[in-house]
C-alpha positions as CSV (number, residue, x, y, z in Angstrom):
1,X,77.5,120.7,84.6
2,X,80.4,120.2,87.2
3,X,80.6,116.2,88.5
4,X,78.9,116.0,91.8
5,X,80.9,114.7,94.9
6,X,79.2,111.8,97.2
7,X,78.0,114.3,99.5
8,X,76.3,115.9,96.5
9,X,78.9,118.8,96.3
10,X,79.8,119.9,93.1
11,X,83.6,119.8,92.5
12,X,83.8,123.5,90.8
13,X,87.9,124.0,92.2
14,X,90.7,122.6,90.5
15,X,92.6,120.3,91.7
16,X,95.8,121.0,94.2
17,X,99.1,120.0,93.5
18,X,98.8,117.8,96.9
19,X,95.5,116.5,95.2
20,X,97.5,116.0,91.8
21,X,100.2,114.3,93.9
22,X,98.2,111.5,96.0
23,X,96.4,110.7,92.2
24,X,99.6,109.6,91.2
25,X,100.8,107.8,94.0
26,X,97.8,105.5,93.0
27,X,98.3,105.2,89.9
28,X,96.4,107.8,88.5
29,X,98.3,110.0,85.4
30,X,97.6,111.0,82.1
31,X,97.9,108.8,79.4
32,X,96.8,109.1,75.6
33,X,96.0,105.7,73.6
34,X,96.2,107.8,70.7
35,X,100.0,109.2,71.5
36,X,101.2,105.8,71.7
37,X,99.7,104.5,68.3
38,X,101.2,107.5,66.9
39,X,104.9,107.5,68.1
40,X,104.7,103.6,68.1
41,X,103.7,104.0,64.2
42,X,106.1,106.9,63.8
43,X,109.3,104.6,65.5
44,X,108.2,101.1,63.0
45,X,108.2,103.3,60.2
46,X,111.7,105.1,61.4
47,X,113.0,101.4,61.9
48,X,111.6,99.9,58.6
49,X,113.3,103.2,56.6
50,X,116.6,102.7,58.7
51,X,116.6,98.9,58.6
52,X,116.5,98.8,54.8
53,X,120.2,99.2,54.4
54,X,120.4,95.9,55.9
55,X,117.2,93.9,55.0
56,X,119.6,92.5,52.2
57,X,121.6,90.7,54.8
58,X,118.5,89.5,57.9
59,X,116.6,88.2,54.6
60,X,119.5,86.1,53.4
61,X,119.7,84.8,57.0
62,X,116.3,83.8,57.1
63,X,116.8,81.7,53.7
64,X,119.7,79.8,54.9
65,X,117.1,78.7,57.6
66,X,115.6,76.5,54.5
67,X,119.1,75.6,53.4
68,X,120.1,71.8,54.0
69,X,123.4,70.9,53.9
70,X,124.2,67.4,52.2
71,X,126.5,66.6,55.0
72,X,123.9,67.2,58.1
73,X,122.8,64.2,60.0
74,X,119.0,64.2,60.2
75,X,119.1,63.5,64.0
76,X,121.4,66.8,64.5
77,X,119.4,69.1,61.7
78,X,116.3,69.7,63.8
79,X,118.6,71.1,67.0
80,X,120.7,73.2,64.1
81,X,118.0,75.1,62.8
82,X,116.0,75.4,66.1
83,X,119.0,77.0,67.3
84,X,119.4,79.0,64.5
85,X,115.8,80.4,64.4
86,X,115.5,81.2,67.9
87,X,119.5,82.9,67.6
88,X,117.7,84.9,64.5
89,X,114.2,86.1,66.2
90,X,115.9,86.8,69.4
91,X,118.5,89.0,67.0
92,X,115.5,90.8,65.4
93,X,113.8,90.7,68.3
94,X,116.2,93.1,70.0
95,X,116.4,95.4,67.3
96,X,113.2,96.2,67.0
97,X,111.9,95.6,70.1
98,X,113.9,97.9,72.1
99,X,113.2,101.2,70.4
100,X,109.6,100.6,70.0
101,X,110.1,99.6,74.1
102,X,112.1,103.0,74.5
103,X,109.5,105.3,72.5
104,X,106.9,103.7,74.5
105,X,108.1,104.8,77.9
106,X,109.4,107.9,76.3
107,X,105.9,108.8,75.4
108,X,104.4,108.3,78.6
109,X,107.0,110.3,80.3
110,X,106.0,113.1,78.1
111,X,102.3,112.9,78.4
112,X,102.3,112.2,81.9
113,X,105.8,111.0,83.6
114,X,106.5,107.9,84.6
115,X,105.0,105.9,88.5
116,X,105.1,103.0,89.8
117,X,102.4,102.5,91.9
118,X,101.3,99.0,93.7
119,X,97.8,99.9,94.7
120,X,96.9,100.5,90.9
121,X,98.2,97.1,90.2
122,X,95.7,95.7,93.4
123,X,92.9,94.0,93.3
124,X,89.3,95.2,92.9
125,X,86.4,94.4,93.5
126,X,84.2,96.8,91.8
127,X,85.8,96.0,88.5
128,X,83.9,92.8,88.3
129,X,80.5,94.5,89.3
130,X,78.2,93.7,86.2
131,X,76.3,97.3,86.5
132,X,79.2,99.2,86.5
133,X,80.3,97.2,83.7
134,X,77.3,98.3,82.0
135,X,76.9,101.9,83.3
136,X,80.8,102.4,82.0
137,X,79.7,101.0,78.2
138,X,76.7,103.7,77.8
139,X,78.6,106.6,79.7
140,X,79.5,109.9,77.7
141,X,83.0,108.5,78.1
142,X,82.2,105.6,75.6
143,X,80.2,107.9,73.6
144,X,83.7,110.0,73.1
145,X,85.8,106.8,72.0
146,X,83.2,105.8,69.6
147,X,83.8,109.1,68.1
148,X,87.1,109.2,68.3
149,X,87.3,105.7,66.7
150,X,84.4,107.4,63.4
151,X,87.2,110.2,63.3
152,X,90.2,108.1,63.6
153,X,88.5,106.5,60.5
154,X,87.1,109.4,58.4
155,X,90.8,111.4,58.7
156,X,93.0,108.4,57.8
157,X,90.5,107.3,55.1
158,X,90.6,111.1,53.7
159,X,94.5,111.6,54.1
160,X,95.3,108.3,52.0
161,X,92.2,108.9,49.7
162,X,93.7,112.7,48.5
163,X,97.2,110.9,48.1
164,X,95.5,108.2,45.5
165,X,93.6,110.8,44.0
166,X,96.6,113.0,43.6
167,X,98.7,109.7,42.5
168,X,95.7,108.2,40.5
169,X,97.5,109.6,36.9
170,X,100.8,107.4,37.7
171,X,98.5,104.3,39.6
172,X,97.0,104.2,35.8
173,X,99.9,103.6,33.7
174,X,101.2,101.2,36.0
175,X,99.1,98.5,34.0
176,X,100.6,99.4,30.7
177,X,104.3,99.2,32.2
178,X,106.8,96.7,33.1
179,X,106.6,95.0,36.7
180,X,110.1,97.3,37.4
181,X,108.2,100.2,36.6
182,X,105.4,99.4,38.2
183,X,107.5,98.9,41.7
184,X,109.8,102.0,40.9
185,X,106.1,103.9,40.7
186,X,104.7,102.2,44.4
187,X,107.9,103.1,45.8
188,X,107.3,106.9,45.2
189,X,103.4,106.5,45.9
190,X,103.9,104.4,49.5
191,X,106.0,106.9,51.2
192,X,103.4,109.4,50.4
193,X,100.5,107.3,51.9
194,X,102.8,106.9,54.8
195,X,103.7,110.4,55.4
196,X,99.7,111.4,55.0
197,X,98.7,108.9,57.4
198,X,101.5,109.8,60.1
199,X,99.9,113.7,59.5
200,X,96.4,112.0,59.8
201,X,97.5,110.4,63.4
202,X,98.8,113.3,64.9
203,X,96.2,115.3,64.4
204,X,94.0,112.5,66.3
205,X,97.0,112.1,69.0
206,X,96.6,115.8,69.8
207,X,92.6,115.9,69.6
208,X,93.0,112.8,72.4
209,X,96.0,114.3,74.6
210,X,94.1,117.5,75.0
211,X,91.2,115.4,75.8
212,X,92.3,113.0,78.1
213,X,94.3,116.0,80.3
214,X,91.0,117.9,80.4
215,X,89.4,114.5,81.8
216,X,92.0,114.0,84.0
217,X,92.7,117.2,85.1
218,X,88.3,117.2,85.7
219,X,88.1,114.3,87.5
220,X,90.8,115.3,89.7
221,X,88.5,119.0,90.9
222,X,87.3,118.9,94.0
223,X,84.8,120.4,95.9
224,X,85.4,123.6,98.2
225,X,85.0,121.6,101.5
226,X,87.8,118.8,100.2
227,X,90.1,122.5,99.7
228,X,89.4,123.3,103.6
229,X,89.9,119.7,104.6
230,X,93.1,119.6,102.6
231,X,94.3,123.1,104.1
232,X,93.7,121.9,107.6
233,X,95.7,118.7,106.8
234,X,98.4,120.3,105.3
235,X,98.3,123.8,106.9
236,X,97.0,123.2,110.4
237,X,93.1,124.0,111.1
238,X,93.0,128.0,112.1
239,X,91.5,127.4,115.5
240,X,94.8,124.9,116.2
241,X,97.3,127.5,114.8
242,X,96.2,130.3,116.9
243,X,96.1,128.4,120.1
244,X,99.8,127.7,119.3
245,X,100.3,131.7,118.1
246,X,98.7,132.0,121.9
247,X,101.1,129.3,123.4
248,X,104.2,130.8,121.8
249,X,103.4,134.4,122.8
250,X,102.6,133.8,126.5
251,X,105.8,131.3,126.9
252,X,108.2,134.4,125.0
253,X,106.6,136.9,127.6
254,X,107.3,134.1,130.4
255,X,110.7,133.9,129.2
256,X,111.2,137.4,128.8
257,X,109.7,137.9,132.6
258,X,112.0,135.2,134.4
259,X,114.8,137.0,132.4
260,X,114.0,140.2,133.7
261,X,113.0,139.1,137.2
262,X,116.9,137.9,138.0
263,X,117.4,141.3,139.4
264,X,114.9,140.4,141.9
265,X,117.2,137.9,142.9
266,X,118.7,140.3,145.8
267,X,114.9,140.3,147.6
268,X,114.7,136.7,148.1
269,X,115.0,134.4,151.3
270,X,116.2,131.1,149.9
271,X,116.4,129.6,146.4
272,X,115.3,126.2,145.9
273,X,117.3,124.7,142.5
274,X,117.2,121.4,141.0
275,X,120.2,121.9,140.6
276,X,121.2,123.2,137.8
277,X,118.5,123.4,134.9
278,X,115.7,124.9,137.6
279,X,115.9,128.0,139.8
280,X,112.9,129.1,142.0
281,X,113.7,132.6,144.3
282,X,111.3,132.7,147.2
283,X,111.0,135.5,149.6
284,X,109.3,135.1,153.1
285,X,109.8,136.8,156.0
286,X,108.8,135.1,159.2
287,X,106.3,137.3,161.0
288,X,104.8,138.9,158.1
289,X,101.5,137.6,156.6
290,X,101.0,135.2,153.4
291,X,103.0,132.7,152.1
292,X,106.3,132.4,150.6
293,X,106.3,134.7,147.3
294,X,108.2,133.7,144.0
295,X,110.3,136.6,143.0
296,X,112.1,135.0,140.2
297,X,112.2,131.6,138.8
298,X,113.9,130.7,135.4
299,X,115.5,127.5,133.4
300,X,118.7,126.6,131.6
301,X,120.5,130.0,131.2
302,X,118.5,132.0,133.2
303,X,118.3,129.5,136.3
304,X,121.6,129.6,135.8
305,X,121.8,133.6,136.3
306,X,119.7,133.4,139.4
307,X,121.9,130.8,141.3
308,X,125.1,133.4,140.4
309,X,122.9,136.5,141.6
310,X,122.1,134.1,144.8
311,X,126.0,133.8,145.4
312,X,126.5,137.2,145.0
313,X,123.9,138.2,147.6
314,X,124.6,135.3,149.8
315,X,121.3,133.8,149.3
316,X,120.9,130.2,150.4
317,X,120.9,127.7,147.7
318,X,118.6,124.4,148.5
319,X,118.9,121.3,146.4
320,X,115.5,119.7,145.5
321,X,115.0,119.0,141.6
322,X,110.9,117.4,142.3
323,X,110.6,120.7,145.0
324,X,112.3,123.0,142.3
325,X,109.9,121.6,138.9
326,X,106.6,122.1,140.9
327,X,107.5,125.7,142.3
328,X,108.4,126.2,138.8
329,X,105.5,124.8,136.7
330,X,102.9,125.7,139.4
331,X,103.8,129.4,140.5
332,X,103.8,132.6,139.0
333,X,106.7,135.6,139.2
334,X,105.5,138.1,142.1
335,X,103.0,135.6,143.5
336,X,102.5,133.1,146.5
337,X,103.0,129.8,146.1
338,X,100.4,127.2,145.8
339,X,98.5,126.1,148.7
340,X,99.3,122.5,148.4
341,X,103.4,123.2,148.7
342,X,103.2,125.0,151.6
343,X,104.3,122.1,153.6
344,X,107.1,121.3,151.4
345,X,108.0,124.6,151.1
346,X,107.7,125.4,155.3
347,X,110.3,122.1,155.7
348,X,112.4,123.5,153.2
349,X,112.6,127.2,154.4
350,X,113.1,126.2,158.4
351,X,116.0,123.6,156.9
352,X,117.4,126.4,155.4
353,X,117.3,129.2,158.3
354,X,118.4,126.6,160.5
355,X,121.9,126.3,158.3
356,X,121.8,130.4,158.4
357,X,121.6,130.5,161.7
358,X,124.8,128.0,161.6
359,X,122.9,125.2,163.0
360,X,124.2,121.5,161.5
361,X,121.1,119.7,161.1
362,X,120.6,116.9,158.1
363,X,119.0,117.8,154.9
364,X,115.2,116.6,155.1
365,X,113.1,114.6,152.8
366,X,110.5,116.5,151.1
367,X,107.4,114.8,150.2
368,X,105.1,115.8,147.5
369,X,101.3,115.0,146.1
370,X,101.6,112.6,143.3
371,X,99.9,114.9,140.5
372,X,102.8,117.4,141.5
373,X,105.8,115.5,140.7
374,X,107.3,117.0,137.2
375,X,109.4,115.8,135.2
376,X,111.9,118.4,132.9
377,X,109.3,119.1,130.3
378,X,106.6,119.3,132.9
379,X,104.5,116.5,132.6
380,X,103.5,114.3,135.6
381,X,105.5,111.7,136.6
């Protein structure tokens, strides 16, 4: 039966590599007890083999530690050999510490890479909760160490139990040889016990890795609401996404309108700029009903094309960047302006058919509502 989620979902999906990821991140990765006794056995073994060239030599050092020299001063002989000893185990030490140190992390990086991961080593609370404690000793999980622990037992028991049996002929006439006979005969026999026993781990590291992945991997599954939650974290919810689809294809057909408007430049009465990054072409022509009409409007490159097509049709050009933003992000190409600029738009207009008419009069101050002062990316100032 799949493991229930808190909301009582049942997590039937597997995990995601995002899901996989953030497990990591705290501390979360397989492992395999099992592996490590295994290649940790494996490596001792590998040393003791390789280190027997040269056991002659570390166990004449160790002797000389029982060695007193004639000449030593008693004072001086405890600081000699302390020196000495902690010079030897340091020695030995090193040279079997670090490759059982390197196999170690070498394992774990095979069964399930290596993370550093500071929440795992936090504190918790939960750890110390006495019902827990108790609910984790009787859970199916115990259950499967005990009987990996019966097997572990049963297979190493059987392995080294075949090699006696098939060894038992040569065991027996050890009595009625010579101690040198006798050893010659273990030292054929050990090996052996040691090989069958290494065979008799792996089998059990295997069992566990494949074990432990399918209980990590499981407790890792997630329910099919944690998926959508997940997609909309990582992907963008689907109602967010197509408002922005929206967004993008109204501003492209905006953009692609204020481009194709600049030949409508040639219609219009004034154009209000601000100065540079803002165009807005307004057409009114005193006498004729409505207001002032927005025949093409633009920013950056376009705005740029409409001030050049104003020049060319010797269009009056009106500097007013706060005027030029709230034609711009309040009006519409082939429409009237908004009610609430007619004034600023009526001062600006009779400022400028003043100048055509070759009047010198100064350049007013235009005064707008608060909520319709832009700024360049259209929010209120």
């Amino acid at each position: 039966m799949a493991e229930e989620s808190e909301d009582g979902q049942e997590k039937t999906e597997e995990p995601s590599q995002r899901k996989i990821e953030k497990a990591r991140e705290d501390g979360k990765v397989l492992s395999s007890k099992e592996m490590f006794v295994f290649t940790g056995i494996f490596m001792a073994l590998l040393l003791m083999f390789t280190l027997s060239w040269t056991a002659k030599k570390y166990l004449f050092e160790w002797a000389d530690l029982f060695v007193f020299e004639s000449d030593t001063s008693l004072d001086d002989l405890f600081i000699i050999k302390m020196r000495y000893a902690l010079w030897y185990v340091l020695k030995v030490g090193v040279l079997i510490g670090i490759p059982l140190f390197l196999i170690t992390m070498a394992t774990q990086l095979a069964v399930g890479g290596m993370v550093f991961s500071p929440k795992a080593m936090a504190f918790k609370g939960e750890r110390l909760n006495i019902l827990k404690g108790i609910k984790r000793m009787v859970s199916a999980k115990s259950l499967v160490e005990l009987s990996k622990a019966i097997a572990k037992v049963i297979l190493l028991m059987g392995a080294t139990s075949y090699v006696i049996y098939f060894s038992m002929p040569q065991i027996l006439q050890m009595s009625g040889g010579s101690l040198s006979s006798a050893l010659n005969q273990m030292q054929h026999i050990f090996p052996l016990l040691l090989i069958a026993s290494l065979m008799a781990l792996a089998v059990i590291a295997a069992l566990d890795y494949f074990w432990q992945r399918h209980q990590h991997m499981d407790s890792l599954k997630m329910t099919r609401q944690e998926q959508k939650d997940e997609y909309k974290q990582t992907e963008g919810s689907p109602e967010v996404k197509q408002k922005i689809r929206q967004k993008q294809m109204q501003a492209s057909m905006a953009a692609a309108e204020q481009r194709k408007s600049v030949d409508n430049v040639s219609n219009a009465t004034a154009i209000i700029t601000n100065p540079t990054h803002f165009a807005v072409a307004l057409r009114y022509i005193v006498g004729e009903p409505g207001a002032p009409e927005v025949v093409a409007m633009g920013r950056g490159k376009v705005a740029l094309d409409i001030i050049e097509a104003g020049k060319k049709h010797s269009i009056t050009t009106f500097r007013s960047p706060l005027l030029a933003r709230a034609l711009f992000f309040t009006s519409d190409i082939g429409k009237e302006i908004s009610d609430r600029l007619y004034n600023a738009v009526a001062i600006a207009l009779a400022y400028i058919y003043r100048i055509d008419k070759g009047e010198i009069v100064d350049e007013p101050e235009i005064e707008l509502p608060e909520d319709l002062k832009f700024n360049e990316t259209g929010q209120i100032i």
